[in-house]
N, C-alpha and C positions, 0 to 999 in steps of 0.2 A: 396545542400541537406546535413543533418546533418549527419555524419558517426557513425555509430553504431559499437560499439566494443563489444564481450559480451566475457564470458568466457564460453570453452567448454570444461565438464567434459572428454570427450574424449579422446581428445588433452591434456586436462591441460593448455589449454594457453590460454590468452585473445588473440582472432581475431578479426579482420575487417567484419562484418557481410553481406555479397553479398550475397541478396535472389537467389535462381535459377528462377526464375521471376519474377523481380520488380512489375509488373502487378498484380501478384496474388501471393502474401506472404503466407506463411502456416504457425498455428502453431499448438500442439498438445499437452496439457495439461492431466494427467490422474486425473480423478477423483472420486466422492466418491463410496462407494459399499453402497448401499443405505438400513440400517438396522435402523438406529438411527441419532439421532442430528448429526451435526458436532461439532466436537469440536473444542478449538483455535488453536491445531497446523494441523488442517484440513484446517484451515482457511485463513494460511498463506500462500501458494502457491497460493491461488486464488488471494489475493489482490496484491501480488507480481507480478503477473504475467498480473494480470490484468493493471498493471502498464506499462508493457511489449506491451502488444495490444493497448493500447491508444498511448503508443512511434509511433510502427508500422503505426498507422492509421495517424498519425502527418505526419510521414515521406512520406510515400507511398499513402495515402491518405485512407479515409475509405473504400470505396470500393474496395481496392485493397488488402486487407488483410482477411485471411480467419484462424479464432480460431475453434478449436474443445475441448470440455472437455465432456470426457464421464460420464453415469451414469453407473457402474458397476448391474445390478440385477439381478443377477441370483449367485447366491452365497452359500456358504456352511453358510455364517452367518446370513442369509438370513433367511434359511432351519431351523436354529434351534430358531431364532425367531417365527418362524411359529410353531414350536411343542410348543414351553415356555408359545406362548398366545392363541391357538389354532384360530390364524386369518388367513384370508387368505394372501396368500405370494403377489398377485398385491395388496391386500388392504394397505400390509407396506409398499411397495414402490411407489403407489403412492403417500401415507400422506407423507413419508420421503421424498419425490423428491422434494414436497410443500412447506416443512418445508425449505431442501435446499435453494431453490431460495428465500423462506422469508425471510431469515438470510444472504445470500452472497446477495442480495437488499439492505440491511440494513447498509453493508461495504461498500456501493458505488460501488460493482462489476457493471463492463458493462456483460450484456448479452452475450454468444462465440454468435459463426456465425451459429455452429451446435453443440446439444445436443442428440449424441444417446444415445440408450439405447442397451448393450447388447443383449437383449432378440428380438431385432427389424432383428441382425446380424446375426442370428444364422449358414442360410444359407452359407455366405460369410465365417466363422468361417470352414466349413465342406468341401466348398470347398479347401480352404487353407490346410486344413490337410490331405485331397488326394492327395493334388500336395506333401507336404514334404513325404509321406510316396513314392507317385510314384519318389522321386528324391532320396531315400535311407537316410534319415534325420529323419524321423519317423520310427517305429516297433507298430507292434500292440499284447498286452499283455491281456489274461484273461481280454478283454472286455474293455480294457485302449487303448489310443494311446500315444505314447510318444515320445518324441522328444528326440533325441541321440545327447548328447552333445557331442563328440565326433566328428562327424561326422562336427563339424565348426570350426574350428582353431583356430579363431580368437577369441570363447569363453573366457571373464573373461578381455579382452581388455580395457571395459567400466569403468570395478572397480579396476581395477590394478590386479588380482590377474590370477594364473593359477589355473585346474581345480586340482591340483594335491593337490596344498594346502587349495582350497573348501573342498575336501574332506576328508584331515587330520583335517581339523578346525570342520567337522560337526559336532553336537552332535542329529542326529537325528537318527530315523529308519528305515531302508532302504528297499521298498514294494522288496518282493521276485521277483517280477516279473521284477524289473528294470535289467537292463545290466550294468549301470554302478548307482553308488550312486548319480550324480549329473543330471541324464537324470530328464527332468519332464513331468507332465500331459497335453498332448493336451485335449483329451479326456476322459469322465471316465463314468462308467455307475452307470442309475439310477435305485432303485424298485420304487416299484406301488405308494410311499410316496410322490418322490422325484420330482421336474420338472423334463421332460425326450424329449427327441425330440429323431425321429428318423433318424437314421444315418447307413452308410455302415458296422459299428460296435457295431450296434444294439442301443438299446432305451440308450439315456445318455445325459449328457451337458457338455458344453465345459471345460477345465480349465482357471484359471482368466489371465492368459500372454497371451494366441490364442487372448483374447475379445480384447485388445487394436491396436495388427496388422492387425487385420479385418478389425476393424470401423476406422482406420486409412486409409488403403489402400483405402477402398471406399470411403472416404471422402476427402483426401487430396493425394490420390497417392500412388505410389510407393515409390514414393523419395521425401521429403520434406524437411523443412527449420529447423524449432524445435521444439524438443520435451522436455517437462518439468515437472517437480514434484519435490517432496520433496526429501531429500538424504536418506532417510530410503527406496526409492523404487527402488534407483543405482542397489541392489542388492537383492533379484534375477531378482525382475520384471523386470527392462527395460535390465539388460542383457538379458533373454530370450527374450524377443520382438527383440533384435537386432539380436539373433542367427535365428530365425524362422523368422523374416522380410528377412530378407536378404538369408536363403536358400530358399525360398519361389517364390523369386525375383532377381536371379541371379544379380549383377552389378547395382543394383538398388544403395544401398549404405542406404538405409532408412532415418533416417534423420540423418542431417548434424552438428548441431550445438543441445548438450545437456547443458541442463541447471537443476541444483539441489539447491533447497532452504536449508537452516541449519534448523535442530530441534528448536525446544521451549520452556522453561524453566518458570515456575513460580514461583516467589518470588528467583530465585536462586536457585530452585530445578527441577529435575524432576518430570514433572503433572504427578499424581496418585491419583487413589480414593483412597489407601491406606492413604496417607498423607493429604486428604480432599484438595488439590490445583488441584483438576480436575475441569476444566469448559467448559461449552460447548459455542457456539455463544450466544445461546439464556439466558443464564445463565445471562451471562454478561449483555445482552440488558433491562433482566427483574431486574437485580439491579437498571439500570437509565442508565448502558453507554452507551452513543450515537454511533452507529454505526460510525461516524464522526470520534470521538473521538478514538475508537479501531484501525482504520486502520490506524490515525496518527501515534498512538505506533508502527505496526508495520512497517511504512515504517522511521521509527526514525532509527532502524539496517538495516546495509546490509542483502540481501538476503543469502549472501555466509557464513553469521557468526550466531553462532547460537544468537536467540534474548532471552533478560528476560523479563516479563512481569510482572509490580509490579501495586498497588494500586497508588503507587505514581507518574510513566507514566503515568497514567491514568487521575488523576490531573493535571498535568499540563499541559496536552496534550487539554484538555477542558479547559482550563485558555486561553492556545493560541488559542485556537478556538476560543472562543468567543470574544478576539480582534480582527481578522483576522476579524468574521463578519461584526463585526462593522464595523469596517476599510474600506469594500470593499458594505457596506450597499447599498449604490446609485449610484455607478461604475459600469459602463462599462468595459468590462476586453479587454486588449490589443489585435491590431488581433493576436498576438503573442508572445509567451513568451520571453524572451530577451535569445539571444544565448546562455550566459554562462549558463544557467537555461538547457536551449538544450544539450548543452553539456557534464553535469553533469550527467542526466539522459543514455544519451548515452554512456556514460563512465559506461557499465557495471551494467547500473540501480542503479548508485550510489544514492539513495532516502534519504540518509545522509545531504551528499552534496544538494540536490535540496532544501530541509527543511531549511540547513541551509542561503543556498541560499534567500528562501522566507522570513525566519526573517530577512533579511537585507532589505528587501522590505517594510516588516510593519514599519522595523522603521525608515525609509525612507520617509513613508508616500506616496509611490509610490501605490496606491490604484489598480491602473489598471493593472501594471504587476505582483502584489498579486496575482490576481484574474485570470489570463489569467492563471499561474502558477498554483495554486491549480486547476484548471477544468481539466488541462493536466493529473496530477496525482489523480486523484478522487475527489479532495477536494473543500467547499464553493461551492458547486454546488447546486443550489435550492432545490434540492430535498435531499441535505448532511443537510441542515442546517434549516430544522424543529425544530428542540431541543430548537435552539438558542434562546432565550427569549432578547432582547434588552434592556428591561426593568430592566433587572436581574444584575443592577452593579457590587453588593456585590459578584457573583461568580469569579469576578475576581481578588478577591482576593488584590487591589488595594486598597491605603491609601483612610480610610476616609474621610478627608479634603479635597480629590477632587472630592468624589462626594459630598460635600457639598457644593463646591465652583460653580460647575459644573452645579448644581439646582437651584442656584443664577441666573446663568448665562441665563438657559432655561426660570428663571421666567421675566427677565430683555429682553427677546428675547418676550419674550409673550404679554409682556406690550410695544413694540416699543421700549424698550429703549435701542438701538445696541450700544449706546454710552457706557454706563455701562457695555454692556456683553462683549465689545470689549478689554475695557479695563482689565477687568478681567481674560479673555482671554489671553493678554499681560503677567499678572503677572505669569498666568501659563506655559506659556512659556518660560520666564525669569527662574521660579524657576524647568524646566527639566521636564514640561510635555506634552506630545502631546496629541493634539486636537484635537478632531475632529465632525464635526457640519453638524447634518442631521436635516432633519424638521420631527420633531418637536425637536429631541430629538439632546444631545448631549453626548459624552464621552470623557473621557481621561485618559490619561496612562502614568504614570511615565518612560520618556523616554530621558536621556541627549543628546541622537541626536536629537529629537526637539531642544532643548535649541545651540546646533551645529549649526545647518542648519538655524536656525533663526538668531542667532547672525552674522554670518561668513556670513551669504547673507546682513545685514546689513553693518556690517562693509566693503564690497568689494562695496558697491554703496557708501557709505559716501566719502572713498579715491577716486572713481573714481568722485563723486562732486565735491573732494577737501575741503572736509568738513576733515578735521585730527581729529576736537575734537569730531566727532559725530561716526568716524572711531576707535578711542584709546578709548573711551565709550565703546564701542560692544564688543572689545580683552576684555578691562579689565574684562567685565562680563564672557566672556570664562574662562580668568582667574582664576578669583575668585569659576565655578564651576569646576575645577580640567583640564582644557583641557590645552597642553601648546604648545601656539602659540604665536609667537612674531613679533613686527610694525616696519617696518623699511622703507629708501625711496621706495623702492618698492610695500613698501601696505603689508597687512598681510599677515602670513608664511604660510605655508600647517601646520595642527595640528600635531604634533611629538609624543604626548604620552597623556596620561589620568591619571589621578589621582582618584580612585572609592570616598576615605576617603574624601577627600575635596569636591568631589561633594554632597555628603549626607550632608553635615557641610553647605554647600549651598543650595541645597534643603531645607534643615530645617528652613532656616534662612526666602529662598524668600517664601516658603507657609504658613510658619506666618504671613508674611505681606498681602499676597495674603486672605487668611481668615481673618483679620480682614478689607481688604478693601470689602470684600464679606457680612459682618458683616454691614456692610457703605451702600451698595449699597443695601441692604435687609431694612436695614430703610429707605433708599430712595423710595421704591417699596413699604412700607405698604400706609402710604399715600397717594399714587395717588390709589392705591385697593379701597382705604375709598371712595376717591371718584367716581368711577364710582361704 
C-alpha cells in the first residue's frame, strides 16, 4: 500500500498519515457561502484537494473514503444580497449552488460523498450550543450566544498564536455584551427581515463556525481524519471549530490531520477589482480556457506555496494539453500508474513532481502510463478533454515543416503507400521528432528523446548482431544531434550529457532534408491521384 505523508498545520510537521479506519476514510473540506460566482482562489482548494480524494480512493479504495464540502446558506452576505436585488434568499442560493457545481464540473472536480447545506442543520447547530453552554463554554448575551474563549486552553494552538496577542493585534469593535474581545457568535438573533429559526434563545440563526462542527459531526463523527481549506480560513474559522468541536465533545480530539492551501496571485499581484485582475471560474471558462487547462496551472504549484496565475500558464498549460491528447488518443491507460508517479503524489500532494513526472512520460512516448497518470489527478479524462480539437495542429504551437511533412505522410497513408510515409517518418525521427500515428490522422512533436530512444534501441540491436558499422552509424547520429555517448568493446555508453545548441544545428539540417524528400514523395502521390 502506498504511504501517504501529508503535512499538518497543527503539528507543523509532515506525518505518516494512518486513517482511524482504513475502511472508512473521512475528509472535511469547508466550502462556499453561496451569494455569488466563485472565484479563482475559491477554486483552488477544491482542485487541490480534490486531488487529495482521488489519492484516498486509489489507496483505500473508493468506497471506503467518505469527502464532505459544505454549502454555507444562511449567511449575513447572503441577507444583503437579498435587500440589493430584492430576490428571494433560496432563489440565490439555489442559482449559486448551480452555478457552483457548473464551474467546479468544469475543473474536473469529483463530486464529495456529501453536500450539506447549512440551512438542512440547523437542528444539530442548536443542539450543540446547549450542550457548550450546559458544560460552561458558552454564555448567553442580549439575545446572542457566545462561545467564551477562555474557557479552552488550548485556543490559538492551530495558528500559533495566544489569545493575548489576538487581542493586542485586533483592530476591531468589540460588541458591549462580550466578556472577553475574542469570544465569538454561536448564536445571534434575527427581526421579522431576517431568516430566523426558533431556538431556547429566541427567534435567530446560527453563526458561520457552529455550521461547519454540526454538519461535520453528523456526517463524519466526532473525530475524524481531515479537515481542509484555504490558509485565510486557519484563522478564525477553523480555530473556533476546533475550540467548540472539541468542548462539545470532550476527548474526541475532532479531526486529526489539518491541511491549508496558499493564497493566489494574478499576474504577480493581489486579485482585486480594484486592479481589474479579479476573475471568477466562469470568467475564465467564458474567455475560451478549458477547464482542463485551468486546473493544470493549478496543480503546476504546490498546495503549501502561494501560486501565480498568469496568461502565459495558461498557454502553455493548453500546448501540453493538447500533446498529451493526442499522445494518449487510442490508449488504454495502465491498470496503474507507475509507483514513482504514486509516490510523488503521496509525498504531500506534491502535483509538481507528478506533472513533471508525466512529461517524462509523453516524451517517452509511454502512452499508457500518461494516461493512467492524468485520470488519477483529474486530467485527459473523457469528459476533461472536449475542447481538444485533433485537428487543430497549429495550437501547438509546433514548427511548420512538420505539419507539412506530417500531411505528406497522412496523404501517402491514404493512398496505400506506407512505403513513402514510413520512410518519411524515419527522417522525422532522425531529425528529433516524435511521432505519433492514429487512424486517420497523424502528429508530431519536436522531441530529441524520440531521436534518443530511436537511435540508442538501434544502435544496442546492431552490436548485439555484431553489426559495428550499423551500431557506430546510430552513435554517430546521437552525436551529431548534441547527445554524448561513446562506442567502445562493450557496445554503447549510457548518454552522459546533451548539448541543446548542436541539436537545433541538427534539427535544422535533418528537416531540410526531411521536407524536401516530403516535396519528393507529394510528387510521387499527384500522379497516381490523376489516375484513379
Amino acid at each position: 500500500m502506498t504511504d501517504i505523508r501529508l503535512t499538518n498545520t497543527r503539528t507543523r510537521k509532515k506525518e505518516p498519515f494512518v486513517p482511524l479506519d482504513p475502511a472508512n476514510v473521512r475528509m472535511y473540506l469547508c466550502g462556499p457561502t453561496v451569494y455569488d460566482r466563485a472565484h479563482m482562489g475559491n477554486a483552488r482548494p477544491v482542485v487541490v484537494f480534490d486531488v487529495l480524494f482521488r489519492l484516498l480512493r486509489h489507496v483505500y479504495g473508493t468506497d471506503h473514503v467518505t469527502y464532505v464540502r459544505n454549502f454555507t446558506d444562511v449567511d449575513d452576505k447572503i441577507n444583503a444580497r437579498a435587500a440589493a436585488t430584492g430576490r428571494d434568499i433560496r432563489d440565490i442560493t439555489e442559482e449559486t449552488i448551480a452555478w457552483y457545481h457548473e464551474d467546479m464540473d468544469a475543473l474536473g472536480a469529483l463530486r464529495p460523498t456529501h453536500e450539506p447545506r447549512a440551512t438542512d442543520y440547523i437542528g444539530a447547530m442548536i443542539t450543540m450550543i446547549e450542550g457548550l453552554v450546559a458544560r460552561g463554554h458558552a454564555y448567553v448575551a442580549e439575545g446572542h450566544v457566545l462561545f467564551d474563549v477562555r474557557s479552552y486552553p488550548d485556543y490559538g494552538r492551530l495558528s500559533g498564536r495566544s489569545v493575548d496577542d489576538m487581542i493586542a493585534g485586533a483592530r476591531v469593535e468589540v460588541a458591549p455584551f462580550k466578556r472577553d474581545p475574542m469570544d465569538f457568535v454561536l448564536w445571534k438573533p434575527s427581526d421579522a427581515d431576517l431568516p430566523g429559526w426558533d431556538s431556547p434563545w429566541g427567534r435567530g440563526r446560527p453563526g458561520w463556525h457552529i455550521e461547519c462542527s454540526a454538519m461535520s459531526h453528523e456526517l463524519l463523527g466526532a473525530a475524524f481524519d481531515i479537515h481542509a481549506g484555504g490558509i485565510d480560513l486557519q484563522f478564525p474559522h477553523h480555530e473556533n471549530e476546533i475550540a467548540q468541536s472539541c468542548c462539545a465533545h470532550p476527548g474526541s480530539g475532532f479531526a486529526r490531520y489539518w491541511l491549508h492551501n496558499e493564497m493566489l496571485q494574478v499576474e504577480g499581484k493581489k486579485m482585486s477589482k480594484s486592479l481589474g485582475n479579479f476573475f471568477t471560474v466562469r470568467d475564465l471558462l467564458d474567455q475560451g480556457i478549458p477547464g482542463e487547462v485551468i486546473r493544470f496551472v493549478y496543480l503546476q504549484t504546490h498546495y503549501r506555496k502561494p501560486m501565480d496565475w498568469t496568461a502565459e500558464k495558461a498557454r502553455e498549460a493548453e500546448k501540453t494539453l493538447q500533446k498529451w491528447h493526442y499522445i494518449c488518443m487510442t490508449v488504454r491507460p495502465s491498470r496503474s500508474a507507475p509507483t514513482e508517479f504514486l509516490d510523488a503524489l503521496a509525498d504531500d500532494l506534491n502535483t509538481p513532481q507528478a506533472l513533471t513526472l508525466m512529461r517524462k512520460y509523453a516524451k517517452q512516448g509511454n502512452a499508457a502510463d500518461l494516461l493512467a497518470c492524468g485520470h488519477l489527478v483529474g486530467l485527459l479524462e473523457p469528459s476533461m478533454g472536449l475542447w481538444f480539437d485533433r485537428n487543430d495542429h497549429l495550437k501547438l504551437g509546433e514548427d511548420p515543416r512538420i505539419f507539412e511533412i506530417t500531411s505528406v505522410r497522412e496523404r501517402a497513408r491514404a493512398a496505400g503507400r506506407f512505403d513513402l510515409s514510413d520512410k518519411l517518418r524515419k527522417l522525422l525521427i532522425e531529425s528529433g521528432v516524435a511521432v505519433f500515428d492514429h487512424k486517420p490522422t497523424s502528429r508530431a512533436f519536436k522531441e530529441p528523446d524520440a531521436l534518443l530512444r530511436y537511435a540508442l534501441s538501434g544502435a544496442n540491436k546492431a552490436w548485439e548482431a555484431g553489426d559495428k558499422l550499423a551500431a557506430e552509424a546510430s552513435v554517430n547520429l546521437l552525436r551529431s544531434a548534441g547527445f554524448q555517448i561513446s562506442l567502445d568493446e562493450d557496445g554503447p555508453s549510457a548518454i552522459t550529457g546533451f548539448d541543446e545548441v548542436k541539436f537545433d544545428k541538427h534539427y535544422e539540417e535533418h528537416m531540410e532534408k526531411a521536407l524536401l524528400e516530403a516535396q519528393r514523395v507529394e510528387e510521387t502521390l499527384e500522379p497516381e491521384a490523376d489516375d484513379t
